[in-house]
Each structure stands twice: as structure tokens, then as C-alpha cells.
C-alpha positions as CSV (number, residue, x, y, z in Angstrom):
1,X,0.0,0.0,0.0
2,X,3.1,2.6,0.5
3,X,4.3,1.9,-2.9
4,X,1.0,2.5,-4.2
5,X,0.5,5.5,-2.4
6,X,4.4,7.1,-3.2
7,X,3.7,5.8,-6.7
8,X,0.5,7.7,-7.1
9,X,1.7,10.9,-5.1
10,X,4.9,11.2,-7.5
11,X,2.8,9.7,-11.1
12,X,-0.3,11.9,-10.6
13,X,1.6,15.6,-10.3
14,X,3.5,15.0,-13.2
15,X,0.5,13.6,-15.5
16,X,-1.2,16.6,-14.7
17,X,2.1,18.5,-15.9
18,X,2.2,17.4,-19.1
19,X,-1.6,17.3,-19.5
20,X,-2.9,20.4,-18.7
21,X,0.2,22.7,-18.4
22,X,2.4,21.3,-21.5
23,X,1.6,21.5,-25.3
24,X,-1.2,19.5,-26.8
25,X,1.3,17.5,-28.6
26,X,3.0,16.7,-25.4
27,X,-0.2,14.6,-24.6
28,X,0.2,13.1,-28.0
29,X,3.8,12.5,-27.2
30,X,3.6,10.4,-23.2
31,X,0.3,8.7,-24.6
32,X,2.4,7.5,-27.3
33,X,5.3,6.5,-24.6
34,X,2.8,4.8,-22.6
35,X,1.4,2.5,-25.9
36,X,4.7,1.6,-26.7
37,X,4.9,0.2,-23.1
38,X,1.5,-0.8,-23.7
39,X,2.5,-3.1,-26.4
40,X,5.3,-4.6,-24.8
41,X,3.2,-5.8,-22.0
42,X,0.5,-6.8,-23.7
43,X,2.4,-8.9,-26.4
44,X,4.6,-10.5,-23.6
45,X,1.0,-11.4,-22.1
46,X,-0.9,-12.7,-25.0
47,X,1.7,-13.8,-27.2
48,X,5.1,-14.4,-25.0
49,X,6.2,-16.7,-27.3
50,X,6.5,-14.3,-30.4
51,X,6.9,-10.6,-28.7
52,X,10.7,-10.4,-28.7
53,X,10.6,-10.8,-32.3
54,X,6.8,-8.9,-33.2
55,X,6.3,-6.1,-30.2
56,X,8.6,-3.5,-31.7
57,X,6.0,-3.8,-34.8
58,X,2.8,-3.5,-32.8
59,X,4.8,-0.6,-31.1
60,X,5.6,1.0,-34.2
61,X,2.2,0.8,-35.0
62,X,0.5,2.0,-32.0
63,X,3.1,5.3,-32.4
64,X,1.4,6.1,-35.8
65,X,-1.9,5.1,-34.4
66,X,-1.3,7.7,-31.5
67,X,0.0,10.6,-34.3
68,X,-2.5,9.6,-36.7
69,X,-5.2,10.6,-33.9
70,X,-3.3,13.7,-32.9
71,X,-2.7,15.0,-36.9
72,X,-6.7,14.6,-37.4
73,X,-7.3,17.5,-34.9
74,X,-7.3,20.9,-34.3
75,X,-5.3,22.8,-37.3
76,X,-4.4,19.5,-38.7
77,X,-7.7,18.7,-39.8
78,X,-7.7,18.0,-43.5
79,X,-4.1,19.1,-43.8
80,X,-1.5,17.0,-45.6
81,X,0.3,15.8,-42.8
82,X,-2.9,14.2,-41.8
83,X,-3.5,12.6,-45.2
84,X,0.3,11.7,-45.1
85,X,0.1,9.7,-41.3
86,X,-3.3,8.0,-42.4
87,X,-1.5,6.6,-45.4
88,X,1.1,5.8,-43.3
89,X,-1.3,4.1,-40.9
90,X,-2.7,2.2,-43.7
91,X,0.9,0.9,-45.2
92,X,1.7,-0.7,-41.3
93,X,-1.3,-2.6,-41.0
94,X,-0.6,-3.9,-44.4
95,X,3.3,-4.7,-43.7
96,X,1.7,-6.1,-40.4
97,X,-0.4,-8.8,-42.5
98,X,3.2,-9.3,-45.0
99,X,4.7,-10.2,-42.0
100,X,2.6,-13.2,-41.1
101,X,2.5,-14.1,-44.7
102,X,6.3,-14.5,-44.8
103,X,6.5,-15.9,-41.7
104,X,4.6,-18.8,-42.1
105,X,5.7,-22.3,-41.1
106,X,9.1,-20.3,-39.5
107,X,9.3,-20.7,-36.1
108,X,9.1,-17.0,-35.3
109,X,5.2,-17.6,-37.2
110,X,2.5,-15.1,-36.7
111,X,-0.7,-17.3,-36.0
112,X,-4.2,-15.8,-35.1
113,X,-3.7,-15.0,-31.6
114,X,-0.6,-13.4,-32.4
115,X,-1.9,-10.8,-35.1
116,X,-4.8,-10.5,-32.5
117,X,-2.9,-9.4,-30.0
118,X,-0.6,-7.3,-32.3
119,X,-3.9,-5.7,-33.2
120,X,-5.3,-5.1,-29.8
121,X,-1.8,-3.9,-28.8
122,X,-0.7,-1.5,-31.6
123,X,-4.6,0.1,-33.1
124,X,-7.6,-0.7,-30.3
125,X,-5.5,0.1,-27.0
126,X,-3.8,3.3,-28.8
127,X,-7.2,4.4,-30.7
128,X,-9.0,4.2,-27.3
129,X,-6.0,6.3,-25.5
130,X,-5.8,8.8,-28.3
131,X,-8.8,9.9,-26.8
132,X,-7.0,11.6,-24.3
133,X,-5.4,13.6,-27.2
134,X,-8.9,14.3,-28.8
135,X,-10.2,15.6,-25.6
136,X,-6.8,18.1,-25.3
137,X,-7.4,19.6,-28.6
138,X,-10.8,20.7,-27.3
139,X,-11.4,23.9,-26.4
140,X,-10.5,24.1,-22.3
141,X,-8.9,21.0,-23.4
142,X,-5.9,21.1,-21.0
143,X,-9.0,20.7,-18.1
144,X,-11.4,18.2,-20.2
145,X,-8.3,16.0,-20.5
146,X,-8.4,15.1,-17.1
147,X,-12.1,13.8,-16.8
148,X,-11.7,10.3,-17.9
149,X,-8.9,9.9,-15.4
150,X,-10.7,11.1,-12.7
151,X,-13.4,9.7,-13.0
152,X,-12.0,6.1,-13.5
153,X,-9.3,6.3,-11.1
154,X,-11.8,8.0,-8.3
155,X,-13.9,4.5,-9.0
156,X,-10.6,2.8,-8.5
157,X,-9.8,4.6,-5.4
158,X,-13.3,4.5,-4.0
159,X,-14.0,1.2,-4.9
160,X,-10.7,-0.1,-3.4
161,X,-11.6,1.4,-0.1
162,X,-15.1,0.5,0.1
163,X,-14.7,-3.4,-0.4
164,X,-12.0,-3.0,2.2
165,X,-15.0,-1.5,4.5
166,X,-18.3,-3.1,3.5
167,X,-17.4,-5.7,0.7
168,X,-19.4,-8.7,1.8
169,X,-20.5,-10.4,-2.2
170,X,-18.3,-11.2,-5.2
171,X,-18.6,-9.2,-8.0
172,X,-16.8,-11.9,-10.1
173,X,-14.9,-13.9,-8.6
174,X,-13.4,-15.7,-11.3
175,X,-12.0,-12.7,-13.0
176,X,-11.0,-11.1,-9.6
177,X,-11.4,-12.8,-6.6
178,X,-11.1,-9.1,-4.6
179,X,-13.4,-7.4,-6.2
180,X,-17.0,-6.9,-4.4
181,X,-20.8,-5.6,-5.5
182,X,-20.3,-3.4,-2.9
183,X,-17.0,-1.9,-4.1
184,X,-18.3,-1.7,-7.2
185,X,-21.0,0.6,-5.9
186,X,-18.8,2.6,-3.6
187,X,-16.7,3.2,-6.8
188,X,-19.5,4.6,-8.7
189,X,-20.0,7.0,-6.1
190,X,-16.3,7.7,-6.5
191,X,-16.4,8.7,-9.9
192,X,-19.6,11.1,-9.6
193,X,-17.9,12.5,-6.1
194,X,-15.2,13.1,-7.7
195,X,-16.4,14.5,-11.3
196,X,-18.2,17.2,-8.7
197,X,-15.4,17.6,-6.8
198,X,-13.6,18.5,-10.8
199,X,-16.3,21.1,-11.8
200,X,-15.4,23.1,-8.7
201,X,-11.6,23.1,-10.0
202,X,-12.3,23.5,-12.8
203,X,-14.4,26.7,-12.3
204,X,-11.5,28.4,-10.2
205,X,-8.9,27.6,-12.8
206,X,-11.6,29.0,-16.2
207,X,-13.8,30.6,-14.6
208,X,-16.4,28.5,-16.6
209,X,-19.4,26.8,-14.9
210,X,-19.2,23.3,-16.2
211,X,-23.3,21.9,-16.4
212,X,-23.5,20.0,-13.4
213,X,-26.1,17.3,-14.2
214,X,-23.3,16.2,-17.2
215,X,-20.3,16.1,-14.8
216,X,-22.2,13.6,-12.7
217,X,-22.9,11.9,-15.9
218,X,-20.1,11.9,-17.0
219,X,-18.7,10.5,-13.4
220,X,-21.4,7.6,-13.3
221,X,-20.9,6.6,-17.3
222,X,-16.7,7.1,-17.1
223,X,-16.5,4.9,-13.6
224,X,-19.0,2.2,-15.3
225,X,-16.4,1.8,-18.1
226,X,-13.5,2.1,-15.9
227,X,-14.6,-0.9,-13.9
228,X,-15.7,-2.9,-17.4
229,X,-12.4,-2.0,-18.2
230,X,-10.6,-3.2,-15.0
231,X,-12.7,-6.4,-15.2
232,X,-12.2,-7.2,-19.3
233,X,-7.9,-7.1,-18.4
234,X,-7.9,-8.7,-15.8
235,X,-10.2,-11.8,-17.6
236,X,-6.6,-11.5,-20.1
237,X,-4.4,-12.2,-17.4
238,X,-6.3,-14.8,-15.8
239,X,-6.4,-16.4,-19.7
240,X,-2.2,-15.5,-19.7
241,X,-2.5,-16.6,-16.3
242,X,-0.2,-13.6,-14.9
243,X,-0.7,-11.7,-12.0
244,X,0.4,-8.5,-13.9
245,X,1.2,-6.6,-16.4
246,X,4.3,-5.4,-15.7
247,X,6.4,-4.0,-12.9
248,X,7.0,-0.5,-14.1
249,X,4.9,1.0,-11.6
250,X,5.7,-0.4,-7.8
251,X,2.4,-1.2,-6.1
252,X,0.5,-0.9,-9.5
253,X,1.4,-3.2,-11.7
254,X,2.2,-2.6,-15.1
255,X,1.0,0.6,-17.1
256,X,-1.5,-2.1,-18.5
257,X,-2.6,-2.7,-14.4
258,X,-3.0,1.4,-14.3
259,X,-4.5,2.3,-17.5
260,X,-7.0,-0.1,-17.5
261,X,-9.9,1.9,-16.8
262,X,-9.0,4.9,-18.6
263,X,-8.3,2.7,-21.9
264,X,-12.5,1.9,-21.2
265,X,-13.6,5.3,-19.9
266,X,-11.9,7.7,-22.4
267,X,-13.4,7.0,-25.8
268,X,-16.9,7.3,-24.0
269,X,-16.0,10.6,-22.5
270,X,-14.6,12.0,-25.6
271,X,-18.1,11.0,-27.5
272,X,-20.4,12.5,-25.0
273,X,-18.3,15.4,-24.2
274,X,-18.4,16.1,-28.7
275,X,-22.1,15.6,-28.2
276,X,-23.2,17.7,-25.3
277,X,-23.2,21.0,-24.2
278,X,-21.0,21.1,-20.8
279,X,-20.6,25.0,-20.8
């Protein structure tokens, strides 16, 4: 629990740095960094046979996946350098499909799984985390940025504390033994507490009133997919049968372990927040 706590009291000061007081590319940049760990972790779960030789593929692919996200935004929009990095985009997936052409019946193969996991690794978990990008190239970006963390890692913190106090029946205990209904619920709280709790910030810092009905919304919806999120990879390392991740982050896990929730919780917050009016 110390190493969680020094972990988080170091990690979250200087996420918020490079969020909300660095350049929007910045974002573009550490969400990159973090897919490219991503990818490594992921490969050496799903396919641990194959991700010495493969990962630095799916990484290179979740970098241009990452860019390609960033490039379609803002100024970029429509611009060459966008039509250049979807191109781009388009040619690594292709190369990606070469690759297990040509390295069929080798023993370095790329079988189902494998491109599965490439494929999860390199485009779905850096599409869904380029929503962080998305949401800093907003207008008040560099405080919109912030709401699918909070919210999911509020449900994370609340939920963690309330099974520790009233957690009494399994949520699913298969998937994670620890996890309770009544966590679950505590962490819901967590993440509408806490999108309340960001509105108030937020006013002080913009001096715009975010619409409170939405923020609770978007609390409720962002810790519903943070927990879906938690639960769908941890079902992967059960299937991998690893305990986590990684080790990057003492106490934590991996940045798989970390991210989890936000990987779930930012593409719906980046669609809801484009469709409604929070100010």
C-alpha cells in the first residue's frame, strides 16, 4: 500500500504536468510512450512466445496510431500531414499482415492469436487512449483532458476502499477474486464525487461553470467503463495466467494494471463530451 501510495503521489503531479500545463502535442507524445509500453506488455502477455521478435511492430504501429489521432485535430484537420500519417497508418497494417504471410511455417510464425494481440496492442488500445489527445485539442482541453482519469481512477480509489469496508459479495470472482458488488457501488459514487469535486476546480482555474447534471454523468458513465475495463484485463491475465502486467509501476502493476480503466472510460467521455453542451 506505500508503494502505491508514493507511486501515485509522485505519477499523478506530473501527469497533470504534461496534461494540462504542456503543449497539446506533449499529450500526443507520453500517450504515445505509454502504448509503446503498452504493447510490450500486452504482447509478452498474450503472445510471450512471439513478442521479442513482433512487439517493436505492434509498437511502431500503435506510435502512428497515436499521431494519426493527434494529426486529425485541431489545425491538422484535413491538412496533408494528416492525409500523409493516415496513409502511413494504412501501409503498417498492411506490412503487419506481410509479416505473417512471410512468416509462415518459421518458427518466429505469426498465428491468429498473435496478429490478434498485435492488433489489440498496436490500433484498439492506442485508438482508445488517443482519446485523451482528442479531448486536449478541445477547447479548455488542458482541463477536459483530465475527466476520464478522474473519474476512473476515483472509481478505482473508491471502490478499493469500500470493499476493504463493507465488501461482503463477489462481484466476479473468477476474473477477480477481490473485487466486491459493494466496491463496485462505492466506486460509482467515487467517480460522480469526484467529477463534482472536478467542476469546482475547474471553475477556479476558467472561470467556466461546467453543467452539473453532465459532470455527474459523466462520473457515473466514465466509472461504469473504468470498472468494465478493470474487469475485461484482468479476464486476459487470468487467460495468460499472470498476476500483472508489468512491474514499471511499484504497487501498481504494469502501465496495462494502471491504465485499464481509462483505456474503457476515455473513448466514451470523448463522445459524449463532442455531443453535449457542458458550458
Amino acid at each position: 500500500m506505500k508503494q502505491r501510495i508514493l507511486v501515485a503521489v509522485i505519477g499523478v503531479p506530473a501527469l497533470i504536468g504534461v496534461l494540462c500545463f504542456a503543449p497539446d502535442w506533449a499529450t500526443a507524445v507520453l500517450v504515445a510512450a505509454l502504448c509503446v509500453i503498452g504493447c510490450h506488455e500486452f504482447m509478452g502477455a498474450a503472445a510471450p512466445e512471439k513478442a521479442a521478435h513482433w512487439w517493436g511492430l505492434a509498437a511502431t504501429l500503435s506510435v502512428f496510431t497515436v499521431f494519426t489521432v493527434y494529426f486529425s485535430g485541431g489545425a491538422f484537420a484535413g491538412s496533408t500531414v494528416q492525409k500523409i500519417m493516415t496513409w502511413l497508418l494504412a501501409a503498417l497494417i498492411v506490412v503487419m499482415f506481410i509479416a505473417a504471410v512471410q512468416a509462415y511455417g518459421k518458427d518466429d510464425e505469426l498465428d491468429f492469436p498473435d496478429i490478434s494481440a498485435m492488433a489489440v496492442s498496436g490500433l484498439v488500445i492506442p485508438l482508445a487512449l488517443g482519446c485523451l489527445v482528442r479531448l486536449r485539442m478541445l477547447e479548455y482541453g488542458a482541463g477536459l483532458v483530465l475527466i476520464p482519469l478522474v473519474s476512473a481512477f476515483m472509481s478505482d480509489s473508491l471502490a478499493l476502499f469500500g470493499g476493504m469496508l463493507f465488501g461482503k459479495t463477489k462481484l466476479a470472482p473468477r476474473v477477480s477474486p477481490k473485487k466486491t458488488r459493494e466496491g463496485a457501488v462505492s466506486g460509482l459514487v467515487g467517480g460522480m464525487v469526484g467529477m463534482i469535486l472536478f467542476r469546482i476546480v475547474f471553475f477556479l482555474c476558467t472561470e467556466v461553470q461546467l453543467h452539473i447534471g453532465w459532470c455527474v454523468a459523466l462520473g457515473f458513465v466514465g466509472a461504469v467503463m473504468g470498472q468494465l475495463g478493470d474487469l475485461s484485463f484482468s479476464c486476459v491475465k487470468r487467460q495468460c495466467g499472470i498476476k500483472d502486467y508489468g512491474r514499471l509501476l511499484p504497487g501498481h502493476g504494469g502501465v496495462l494494471d494502471r491504465f485499464d480503466s481509462v483505456i474503457f472510460a476515455a473513448p466514451v467521455t470523448w463522445m459524449l463530451v463532442s455531443a453535449a453542451t457542458l458550458y
